[in-house]
N, C-alpha and C positions, 0 to 999 in steps of 0.2 A: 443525572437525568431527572426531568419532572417526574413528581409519584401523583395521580389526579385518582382520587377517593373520589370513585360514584356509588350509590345506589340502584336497586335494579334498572335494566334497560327497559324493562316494559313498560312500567309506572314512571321514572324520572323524568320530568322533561326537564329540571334543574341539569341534573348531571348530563342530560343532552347535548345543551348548549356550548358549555367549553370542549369537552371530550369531540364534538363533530367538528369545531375550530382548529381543534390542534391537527386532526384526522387528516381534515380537507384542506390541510396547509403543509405537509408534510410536517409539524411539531411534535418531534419524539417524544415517550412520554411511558410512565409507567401506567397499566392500570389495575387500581385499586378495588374490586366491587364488592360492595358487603352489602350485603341485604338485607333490607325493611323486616322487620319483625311485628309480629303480629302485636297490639297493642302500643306500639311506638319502640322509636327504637333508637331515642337521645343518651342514654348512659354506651349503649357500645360506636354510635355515632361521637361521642364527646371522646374518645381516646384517642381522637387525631385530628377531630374539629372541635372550634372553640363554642360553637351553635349549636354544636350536636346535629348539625344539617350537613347533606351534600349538595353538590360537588362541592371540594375541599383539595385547594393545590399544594405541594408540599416541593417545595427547593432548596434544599439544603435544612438548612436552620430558619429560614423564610416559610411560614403559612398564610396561604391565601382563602379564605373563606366562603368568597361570595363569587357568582357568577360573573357578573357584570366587572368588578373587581380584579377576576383573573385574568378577564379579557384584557384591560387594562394593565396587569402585570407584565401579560405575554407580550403586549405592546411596546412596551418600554425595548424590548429585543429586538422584537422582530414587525416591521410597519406595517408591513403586509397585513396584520389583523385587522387594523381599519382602513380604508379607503387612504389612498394618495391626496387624494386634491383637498383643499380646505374645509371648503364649501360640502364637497361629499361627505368628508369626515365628520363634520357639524352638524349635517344631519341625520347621516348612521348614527350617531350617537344617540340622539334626541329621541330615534325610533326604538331605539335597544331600551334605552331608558324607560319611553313610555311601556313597552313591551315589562320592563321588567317588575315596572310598578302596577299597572294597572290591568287591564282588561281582567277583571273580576268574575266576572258571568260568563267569562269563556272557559274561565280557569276552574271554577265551582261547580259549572253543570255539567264541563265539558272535560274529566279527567283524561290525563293522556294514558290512553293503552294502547302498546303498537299492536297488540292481537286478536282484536272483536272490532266487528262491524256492530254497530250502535241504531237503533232506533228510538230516536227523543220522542217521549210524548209529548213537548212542544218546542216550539222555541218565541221565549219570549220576550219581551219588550227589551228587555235589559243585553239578554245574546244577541238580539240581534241589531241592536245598537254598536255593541263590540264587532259585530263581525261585518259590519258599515264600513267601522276606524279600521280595522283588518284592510279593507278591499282598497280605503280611499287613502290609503299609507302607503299600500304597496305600487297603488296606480302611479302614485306621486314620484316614489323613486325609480319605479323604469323608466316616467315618462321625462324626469328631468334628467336621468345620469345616463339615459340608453341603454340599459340594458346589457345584459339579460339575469344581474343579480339587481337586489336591490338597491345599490349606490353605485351600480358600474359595471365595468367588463369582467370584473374579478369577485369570487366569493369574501365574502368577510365578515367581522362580528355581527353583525346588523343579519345577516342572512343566518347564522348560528343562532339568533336569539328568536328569529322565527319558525326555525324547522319546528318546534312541539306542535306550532299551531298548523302546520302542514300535516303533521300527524291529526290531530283533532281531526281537521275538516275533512281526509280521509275516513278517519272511524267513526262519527258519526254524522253522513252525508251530508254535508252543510257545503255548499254554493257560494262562492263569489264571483264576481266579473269575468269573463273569459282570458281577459289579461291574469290577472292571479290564479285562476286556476290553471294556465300553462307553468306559469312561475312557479305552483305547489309540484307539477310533475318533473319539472327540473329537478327543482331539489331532493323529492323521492329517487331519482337516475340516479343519482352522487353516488361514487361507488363507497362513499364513507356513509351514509345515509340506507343506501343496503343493507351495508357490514350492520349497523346497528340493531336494523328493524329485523336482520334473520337471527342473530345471537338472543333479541326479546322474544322470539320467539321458540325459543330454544329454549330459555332457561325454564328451571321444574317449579320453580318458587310464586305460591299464590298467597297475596296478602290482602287477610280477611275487609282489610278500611276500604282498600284502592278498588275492591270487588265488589263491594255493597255499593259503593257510588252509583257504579255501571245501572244496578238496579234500581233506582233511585230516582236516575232520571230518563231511562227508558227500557228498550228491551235489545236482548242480546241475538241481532239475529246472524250471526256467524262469528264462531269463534277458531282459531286458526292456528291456535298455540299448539303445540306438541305435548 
């Protein structure tokens, strides 16, 4: 069986993205969670990753390091991960990818925490540029594949690689389209997408980086965690 090393559910949105792929796919799976340590936390990360980063797949004698990567492994087995049709495929891809590289100013002012509502004291030029590419990516794939994921009838990597940002735009109110914001309440329903966000809110573990961001770029007006 896969053994999938993530880091906490509240903070990860790395370890999100595979963990909710295998979930929401029925892909059996061990899990691994070790948690962030205050000051970093790359030497006990590095005993079973090569980055000292999560998520981190382990099958057998085979380790898989990177997000995007694993999605790609799991695929080699099983198709279902990406889209059937070519053309869908082609462009799930292109979307995970840009997802995995870029959007900068989402990722920097906008940390994923599944358990505070957020108030930014701005959003600016840069977020909300990102969160344009957000609205006018996801417009493009319901509008070309139908719906109601984003390359189709069926959940897939491409939809794994955006839940964190369905988490963001929940926690700190940020607005797109009305087409995307039904598509963020989809994927909030997932019963794999529950499972995630009540266990983050669950856990005892508060890490001092992922907490000062919060403060950083706005104010904390509900928090929710246990």
């Amino acid at each position: 069986m896969y053994q999938l090393y993530i880091g906490n559910k509240n903070y990860s949105s790395w370890s999100l993205r595979p963990w909710l792929l295998a979930k929401a796919l029925d892909i059996p799976f061990e899990e691994r969670l070790v948690p962030f340590d205050d000051g970093g936390s790359w030497n006990k990360f590095r005993t079973f990753s090569p980055t000292g980063l999560v998520p981190c797949l382990v099958d057998g004698e085979t380790t898989v390091w990177d997000s995007l990567a694993i999605a790609e492994y799991l695929y080699e087995s099983l198709p279902q991960v990406w889209p059937q049709e070519r053309q869908a495929r082609a462009w799930a891809r292109c979307a995970a990818a840009e997802m995995h590289a870029g959007f900068f100013a989402l990722r920097n002012q906008c940390s994923m925490n599944c358990g505070v509502t957020v108030s930014l004291h701005q959003v600016d030029a840069a977020l909300q540029r990102d969160l344009d590419r957000v609205d006018e990516l996801w417009q493009q794939g319901l509008h070309r594949f139908g719906g109601p994921y984003l390359a189709g009838a069926a959940f897939t990597a491409v939809d794994a690689f955006f839940a964190p940002v369905v988490i963001r735009l929940q926690g700190y109110q940020l607005s797109l389209g009305a087409e995307a914001m039904a598509y963020c309440q989809r994927i909030l329903a997932l019963p794999a997408m529950q499972a995630w966000i009540g266990e983050a809110l669950r856990e005892p573990w508060r890490e001092v980086g992922h907490e000062a961001e919060l403060h950083t770029v706005g104010t904390i007006v509900e928090d929710r965690r246990g």
